[in-house]
C-alpha positions in Angstrom: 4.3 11.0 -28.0 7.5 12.6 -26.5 6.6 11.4 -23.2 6.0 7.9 -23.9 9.4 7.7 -25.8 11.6 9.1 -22.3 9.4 6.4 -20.2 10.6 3.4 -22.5 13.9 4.9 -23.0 13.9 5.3 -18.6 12.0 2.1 -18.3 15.4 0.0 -20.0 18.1 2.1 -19.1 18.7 -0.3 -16.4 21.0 -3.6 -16.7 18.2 -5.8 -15.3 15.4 -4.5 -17.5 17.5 -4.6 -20.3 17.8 -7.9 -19.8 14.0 -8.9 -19.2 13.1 -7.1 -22.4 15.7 -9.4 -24.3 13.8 -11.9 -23.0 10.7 -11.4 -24.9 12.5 -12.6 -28.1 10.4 -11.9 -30.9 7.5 -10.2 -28.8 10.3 -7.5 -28.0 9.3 -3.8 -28.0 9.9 -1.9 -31.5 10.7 1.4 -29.1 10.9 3.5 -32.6 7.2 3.0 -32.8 5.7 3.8 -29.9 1.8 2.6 -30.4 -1.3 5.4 -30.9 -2.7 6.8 -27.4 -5.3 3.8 -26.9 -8.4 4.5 -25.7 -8.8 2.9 -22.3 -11.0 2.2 -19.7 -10.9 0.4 -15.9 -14.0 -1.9 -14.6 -12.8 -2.2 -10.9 -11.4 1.1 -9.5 -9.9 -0.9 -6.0 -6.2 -1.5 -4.8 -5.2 -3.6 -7.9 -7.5 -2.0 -10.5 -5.9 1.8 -10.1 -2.7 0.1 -9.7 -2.5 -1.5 -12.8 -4.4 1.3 -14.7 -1.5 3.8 -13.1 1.7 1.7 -14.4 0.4 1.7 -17.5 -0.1 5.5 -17.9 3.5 5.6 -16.6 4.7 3.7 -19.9 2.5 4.9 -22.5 0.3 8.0 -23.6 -3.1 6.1 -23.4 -6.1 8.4 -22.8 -8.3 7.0 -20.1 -12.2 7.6 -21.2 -13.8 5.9 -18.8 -14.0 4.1 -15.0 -16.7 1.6 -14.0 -17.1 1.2 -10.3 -20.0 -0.3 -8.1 -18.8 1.9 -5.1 -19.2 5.5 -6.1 -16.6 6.7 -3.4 -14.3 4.4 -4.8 -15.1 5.9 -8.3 -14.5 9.4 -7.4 -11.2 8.7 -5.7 -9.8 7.0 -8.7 -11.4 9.9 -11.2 -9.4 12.2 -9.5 -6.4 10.8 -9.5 -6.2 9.3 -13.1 -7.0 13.0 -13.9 -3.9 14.1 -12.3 -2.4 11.8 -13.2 -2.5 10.8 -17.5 -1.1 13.5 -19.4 -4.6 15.5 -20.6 -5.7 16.1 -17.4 -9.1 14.8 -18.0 -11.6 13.4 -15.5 -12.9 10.0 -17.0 -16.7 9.7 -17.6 -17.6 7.8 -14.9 -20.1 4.0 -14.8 -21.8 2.0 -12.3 -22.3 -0.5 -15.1 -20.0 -1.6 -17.4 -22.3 -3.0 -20.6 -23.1 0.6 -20.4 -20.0 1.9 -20.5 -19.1 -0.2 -23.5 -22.2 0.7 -25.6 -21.3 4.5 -24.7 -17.5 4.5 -25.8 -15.7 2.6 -28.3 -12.5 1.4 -26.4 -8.9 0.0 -27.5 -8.3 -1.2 -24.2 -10.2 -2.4 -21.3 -8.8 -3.2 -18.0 -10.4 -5.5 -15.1 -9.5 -5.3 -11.4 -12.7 -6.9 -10.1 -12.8 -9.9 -8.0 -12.6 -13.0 -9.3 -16.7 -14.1 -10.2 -16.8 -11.2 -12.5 -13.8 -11.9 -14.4 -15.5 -13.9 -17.2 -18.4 -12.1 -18.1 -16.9 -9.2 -18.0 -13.9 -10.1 -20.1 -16.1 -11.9 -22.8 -18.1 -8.6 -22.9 -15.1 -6.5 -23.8 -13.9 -8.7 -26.6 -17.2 -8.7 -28.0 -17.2 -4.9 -28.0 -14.0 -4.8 -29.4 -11.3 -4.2 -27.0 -8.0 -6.0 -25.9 -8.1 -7.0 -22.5 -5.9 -6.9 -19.4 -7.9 -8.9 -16.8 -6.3 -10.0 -13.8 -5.3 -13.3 -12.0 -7.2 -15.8 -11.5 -9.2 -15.8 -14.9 -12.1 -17.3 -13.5 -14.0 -19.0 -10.4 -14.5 -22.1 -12.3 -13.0 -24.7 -15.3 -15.8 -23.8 -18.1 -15.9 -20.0 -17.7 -12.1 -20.3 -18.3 -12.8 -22.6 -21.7 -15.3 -19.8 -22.5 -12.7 -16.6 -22.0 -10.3 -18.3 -24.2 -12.9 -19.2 -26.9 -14.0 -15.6 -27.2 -10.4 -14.5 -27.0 -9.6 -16.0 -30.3 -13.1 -15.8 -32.3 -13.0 -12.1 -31.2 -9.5 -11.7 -32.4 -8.4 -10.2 -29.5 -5.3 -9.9 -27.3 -5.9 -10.5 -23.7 -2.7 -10.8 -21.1 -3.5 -11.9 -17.5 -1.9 -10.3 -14.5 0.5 -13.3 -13.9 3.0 -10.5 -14.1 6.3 -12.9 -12.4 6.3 -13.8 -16.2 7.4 -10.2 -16.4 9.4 -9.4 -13.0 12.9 -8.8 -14.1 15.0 -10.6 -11.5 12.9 -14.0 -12.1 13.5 -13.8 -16.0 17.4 -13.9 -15.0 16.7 -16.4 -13.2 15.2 -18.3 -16.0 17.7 -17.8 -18.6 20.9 -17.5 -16.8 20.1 -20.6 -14.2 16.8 -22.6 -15.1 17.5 -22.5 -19.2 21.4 -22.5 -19.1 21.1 -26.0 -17.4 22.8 -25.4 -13.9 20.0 -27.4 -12.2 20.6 -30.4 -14.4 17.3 -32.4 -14.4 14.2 -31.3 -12.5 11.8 -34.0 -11.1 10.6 -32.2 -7.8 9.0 -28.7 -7.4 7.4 -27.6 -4.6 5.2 -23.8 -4.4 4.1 -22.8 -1.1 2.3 -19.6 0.6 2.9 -19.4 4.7 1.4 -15.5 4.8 -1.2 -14.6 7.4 -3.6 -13.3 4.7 -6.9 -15.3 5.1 -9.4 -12.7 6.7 -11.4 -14.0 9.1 -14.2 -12.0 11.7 -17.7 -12.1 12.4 -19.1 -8.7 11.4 -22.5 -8.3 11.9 -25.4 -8.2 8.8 -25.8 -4.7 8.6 -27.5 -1.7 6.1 -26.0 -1.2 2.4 -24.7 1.7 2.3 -25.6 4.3 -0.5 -23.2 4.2 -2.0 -22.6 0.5 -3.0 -25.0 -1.5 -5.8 -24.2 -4.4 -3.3 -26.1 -6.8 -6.2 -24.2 -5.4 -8.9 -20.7 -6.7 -7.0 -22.5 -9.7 -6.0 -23.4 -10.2 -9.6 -24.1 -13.9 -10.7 -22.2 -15.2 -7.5 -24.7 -16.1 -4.6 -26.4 -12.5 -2.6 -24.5 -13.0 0.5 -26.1 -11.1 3.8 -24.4 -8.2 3.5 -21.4 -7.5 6.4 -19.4 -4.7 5.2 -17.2 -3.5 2.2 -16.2 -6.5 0.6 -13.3 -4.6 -0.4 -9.5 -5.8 -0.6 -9.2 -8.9 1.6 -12.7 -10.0 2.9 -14.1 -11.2 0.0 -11.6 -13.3 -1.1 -12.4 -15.5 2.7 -15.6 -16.6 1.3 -15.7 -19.6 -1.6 -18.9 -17.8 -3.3 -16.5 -15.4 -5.0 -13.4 -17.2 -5.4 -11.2 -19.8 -5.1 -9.4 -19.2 -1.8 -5.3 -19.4 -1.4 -5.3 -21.9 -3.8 -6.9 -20.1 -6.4 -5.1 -16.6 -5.4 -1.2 -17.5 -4.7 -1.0 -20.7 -6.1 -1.7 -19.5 -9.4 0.9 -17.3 -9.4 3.7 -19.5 -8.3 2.3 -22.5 -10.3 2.2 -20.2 -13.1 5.5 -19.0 -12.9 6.9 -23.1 -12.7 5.3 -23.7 -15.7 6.4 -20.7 -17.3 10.1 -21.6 -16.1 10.0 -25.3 -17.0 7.7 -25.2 -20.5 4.9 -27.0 -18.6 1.3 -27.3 -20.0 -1.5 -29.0 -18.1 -0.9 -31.3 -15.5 -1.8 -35.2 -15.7 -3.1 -35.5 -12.5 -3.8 -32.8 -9.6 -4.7 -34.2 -6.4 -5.6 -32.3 -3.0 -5.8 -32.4 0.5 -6.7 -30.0 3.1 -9.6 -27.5 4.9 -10.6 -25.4 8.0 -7.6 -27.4 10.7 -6.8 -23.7 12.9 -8.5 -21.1 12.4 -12.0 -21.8 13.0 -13.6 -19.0 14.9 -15.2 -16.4 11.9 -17.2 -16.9 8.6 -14.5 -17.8 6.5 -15.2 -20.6 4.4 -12.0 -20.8 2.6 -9.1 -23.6 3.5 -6.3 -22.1 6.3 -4.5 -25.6 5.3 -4.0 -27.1 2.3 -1.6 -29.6 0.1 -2.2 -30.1 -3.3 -0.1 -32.4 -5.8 0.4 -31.6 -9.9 2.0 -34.5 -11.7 3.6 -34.2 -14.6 6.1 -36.9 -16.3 8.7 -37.7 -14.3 7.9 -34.2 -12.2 6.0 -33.9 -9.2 4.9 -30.3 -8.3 3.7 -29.6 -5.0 1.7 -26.5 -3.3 1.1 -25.9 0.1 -0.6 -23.3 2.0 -0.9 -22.5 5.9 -2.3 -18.9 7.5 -1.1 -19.5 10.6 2.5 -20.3 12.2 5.6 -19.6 10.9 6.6 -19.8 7.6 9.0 -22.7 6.5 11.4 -20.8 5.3 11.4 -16.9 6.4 13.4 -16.0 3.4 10.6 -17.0 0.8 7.2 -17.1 2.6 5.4 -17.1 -0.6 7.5 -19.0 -3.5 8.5 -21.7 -5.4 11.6 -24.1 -5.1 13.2 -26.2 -8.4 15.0 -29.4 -7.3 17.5 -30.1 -10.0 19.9 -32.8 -10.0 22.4 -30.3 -9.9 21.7 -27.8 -7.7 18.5 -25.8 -6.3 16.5 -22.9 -7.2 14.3 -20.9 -5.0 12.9 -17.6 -5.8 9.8 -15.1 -4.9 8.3 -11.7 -5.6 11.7 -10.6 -4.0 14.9 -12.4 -5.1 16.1 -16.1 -5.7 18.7 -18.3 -4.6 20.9 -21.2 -6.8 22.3 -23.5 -4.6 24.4 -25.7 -6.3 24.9 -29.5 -5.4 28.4 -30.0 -4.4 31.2 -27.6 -6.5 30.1 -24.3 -8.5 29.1 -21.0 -7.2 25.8 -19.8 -5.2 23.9 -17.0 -6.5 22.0 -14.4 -5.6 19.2 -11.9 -7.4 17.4 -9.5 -5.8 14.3 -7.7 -6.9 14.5 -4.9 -9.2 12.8 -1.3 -8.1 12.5 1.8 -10.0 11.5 4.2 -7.1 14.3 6.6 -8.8 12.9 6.5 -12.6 9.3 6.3 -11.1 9.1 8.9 -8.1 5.5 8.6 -8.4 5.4 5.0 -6.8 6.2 5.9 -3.4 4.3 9.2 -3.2 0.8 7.6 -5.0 -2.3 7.8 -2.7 -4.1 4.6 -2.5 -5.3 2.4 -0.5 -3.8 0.0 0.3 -0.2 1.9 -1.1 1.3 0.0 -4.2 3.5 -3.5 -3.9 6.6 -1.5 -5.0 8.0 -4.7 -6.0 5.3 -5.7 -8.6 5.7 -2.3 -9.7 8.5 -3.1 -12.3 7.2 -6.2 -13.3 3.3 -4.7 -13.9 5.2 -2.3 -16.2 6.9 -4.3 -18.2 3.8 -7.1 -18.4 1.9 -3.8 -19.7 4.7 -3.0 -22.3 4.1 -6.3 -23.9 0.5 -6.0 -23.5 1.0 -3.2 -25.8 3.8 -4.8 -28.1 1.7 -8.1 -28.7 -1.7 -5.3 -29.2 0.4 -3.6 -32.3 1.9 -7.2 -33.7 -1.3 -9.2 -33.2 0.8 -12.2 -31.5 0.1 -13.4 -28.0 1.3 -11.8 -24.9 3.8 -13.6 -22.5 0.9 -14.1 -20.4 -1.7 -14.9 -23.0 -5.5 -15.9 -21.4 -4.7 -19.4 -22.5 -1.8 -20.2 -20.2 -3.7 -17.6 -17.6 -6.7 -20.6 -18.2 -4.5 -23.7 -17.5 -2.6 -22.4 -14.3 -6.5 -21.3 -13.5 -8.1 -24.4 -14.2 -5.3 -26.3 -12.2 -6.2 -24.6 -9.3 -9.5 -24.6 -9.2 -9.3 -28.5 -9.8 -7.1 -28.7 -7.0 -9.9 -27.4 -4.8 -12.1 -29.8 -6.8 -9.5 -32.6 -5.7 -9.8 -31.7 -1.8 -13.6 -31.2 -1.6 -14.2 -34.1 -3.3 -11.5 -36.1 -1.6 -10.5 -38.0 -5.6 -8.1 -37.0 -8.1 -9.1 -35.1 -10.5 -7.9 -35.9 -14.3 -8.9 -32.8 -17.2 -9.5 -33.1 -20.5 -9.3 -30.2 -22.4 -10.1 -31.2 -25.6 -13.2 -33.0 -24.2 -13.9 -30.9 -21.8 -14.4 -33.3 -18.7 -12.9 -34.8 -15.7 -11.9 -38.5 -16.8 -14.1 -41.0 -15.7 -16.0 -38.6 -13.2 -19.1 -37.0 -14.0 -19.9 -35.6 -10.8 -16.8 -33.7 -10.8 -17.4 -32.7 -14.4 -20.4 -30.9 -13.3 -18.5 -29.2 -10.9 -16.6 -27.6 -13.8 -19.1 -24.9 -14.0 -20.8 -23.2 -11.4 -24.7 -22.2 -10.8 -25.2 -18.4 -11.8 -27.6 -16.3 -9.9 -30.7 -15.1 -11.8 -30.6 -13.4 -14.3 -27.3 -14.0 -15.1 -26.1 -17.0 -17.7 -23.4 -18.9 -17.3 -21.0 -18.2 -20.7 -21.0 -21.3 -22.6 -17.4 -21.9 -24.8 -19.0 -23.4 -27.6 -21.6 -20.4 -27.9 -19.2 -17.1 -27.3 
């Protein structure tokens, strides 16, 4: 346990950190009683699955049992480096399927790095075998598999955070307690979220053999069998709309979850959306390269937009958010933020927080593609109350309820554009007002065999 106790004590020796764990209130860390060494496993052994399986063996002694891959040279890579990595020095047991893996070990802790269409079964699956969760952003493909992942959440009694980890980045919490809640903006009625990065892939590879070593229907799972093109790995699947939700669904979230973190916001009123194909349209992307979509609240107006070509509107923050206060104006990213204030008072300036010095490991770690050093810190500490909230049986600061809304909002944006109306949710009911088209739209068609998870029948 030794080891754990130096990584917490490392982990808030800093001023910043310090800070962020304040922060958490009454979800703080009780750091004189470091938790047991859960039992943990990883479905989804890509970029963000080892990632977020590594940060957590930085801050606690957790003895990863097992890995889950559909690529078995993905598999192996990340076998051998969890084994160097987490203190025992054991090689996981290794899975091509995951039901398997959970009727062959009883686990405290599942994580999920796969792409978005698997999210919900595979979550709903965990809880049901008895393990907390970790699953990352976005929750889901579409509205209803969202409703069901919260629904099993709480029959199953079980705490599952979503990687929204800005909730946990440590220069954004100053930002929110020092700027946003100490009132230097005054009144907020405008917000605007925007993403200008070149990160939609677009090609035309040619339908070629699976290779041996992929279960290419396993990863399609019950999203529609694609002619296979290549590893869907990292960026290409996330250009097609069969397993995801495009920009929308995989930067707004986190911006538009980090507003309503910031501002105590719950679901929007009304979400509206423009947008579609307007540059790039050479390739087999399906996925919007333009796109505008509106959240209303009372008396607050947040608006996203999204372009993958040009420049970016401001080169400072290509990917952020912006709070319009009466009194001044915040903008912040994954980097730093920025409080202009209107008229007298002071600017002021916070820049991301790394740890490269207390974690050596994070510059040196072979993978593919290498770690966001800046999402390092905040993974960290998203994983530390992961593990607090686990032990007090409260709800994370990223709980799969607020994961669901920012989710949902998103994916109703998309609704919005494609169907060219509004789109007004209902959570209780379950339905978008006055539209039953679009309320079908709230779940998707599964591929055979597969069966949609219903919320009322978790």
């Amino acid at each position: 346990m030794e080891i754990f106790n130096i990584n917490r004590r490392r982990f808030i020796q800093g001023t910043t950190a310090s800070l962020a764990l304040t922060a958490f209130g009454a979800r703080g860390l009780d750091l004189m009683h470091p938790p047991k060494a859960y039992r943990v496993a990883l479905i989804g052994t890509g970029w963000y699955g080892k990632s977020d399986l590594l940060r957590l063996i930085q801050v606690a002694p957790v003895d990863v049992v097992a890995l889950c891959d559909v690529d078995k040279n993905m598999l192996a890579g990340a076998a051998k480096l969890v084994s160097q990595r987490q203190k025992s020095g054991q090689t996981p047991k290794l899975y091509g399927d995951y039901k398997k893996m959970l009727a062959e070990n009883q686990l405290d802790i599942v994580l999920i790095g796969t792409p978005d269409h698997w999210h919900a079964l595979q979550m709903i699956d965990c809880v049901k075998a008895g393990a907390h969760v970790y699953v990352q952003k976005p929750i889901s493909v579409d509205v209803m598999e969202g409703e069901a992942m919260v629904a099993a959440a709480r029959k199953y009694n079980k705490v599952v955070q979503v990687g929204t980890q800005r909730k946990s980045t440590p220069h954004l919490i100053r930002a929110k307690k020092e700027i946003v809640d100490a009132g230097l903006l005054g009144k907020i009625s405008h917000v605007e979220m925007s993403c200008d990065l070149h990160m939609r892939a677009n090609g035309n590879p040619p339908v070629q053999a699976v290779p041996d070593f992929l279960d290419y229907n396993m990863w399609t799972g019950p999203a529609p069998l694609r002619p296979y093109d290549g590893l869907p790995h990292v960026r290409w699947w996330r250009t097609f709309k069969e397993y995801g939700n495009g920009i929308t669904g995989d930067m707004c979230v986190h911006m538009f979850d980090t507003v309503r973190w910031m501002l105590n916001l719950g679901w929007p009123k009304r979400i509206s959306s423009h947008g579609g194909i307007y540059v790039q349209k050479e390739g087999k992307s399906n996925i919007s390269d333009t796109q505008s979509a509106l959240f209303e609240y009372d008396e607050l107006n947040c608006v996203w937009h999204h372009k993958t070509w040009g420049t970016a509107n401001n080169p400072d923050y290509p990917w952020s958010f912006t709070l319009y206060g009466e009194k001044g104006t915040l903008w912040g990213s994954t980097m730093q933020c920025d409080f202009i204030p209107d008229g007298k008072g002071e600017k002021i300036h916070m820049d991301v927080v790394y740890e490269k010095e207390k974690y050596p490991e994070d510059v040196t770690e072979d993978t593919n593609p290498k770690i966001e050093l800046n999402a390092a810190p905040a993974t960290r500490l998203h994983m530390l109350n992961f593990l607090d909230a686990i032990e007090k049986s409260s709800r994370p600061v990223a709980d799969i309820e607020q994961g669901h809304i920012s989710t949902a909002s998103c994916i109703l944006a998309n609704m919005a554009m494609e169907t060219g109306r509004p789109m007004v949710y209902d959570p209780v009911k379950r339905e978008v007002v006055g539209d039953k088209e679009a309320t079908k739209m709230l779940a998707r068609d599964y591929r055979s065999p597969y069966t949609h998870p219903d919320p009322k029948k978790v």
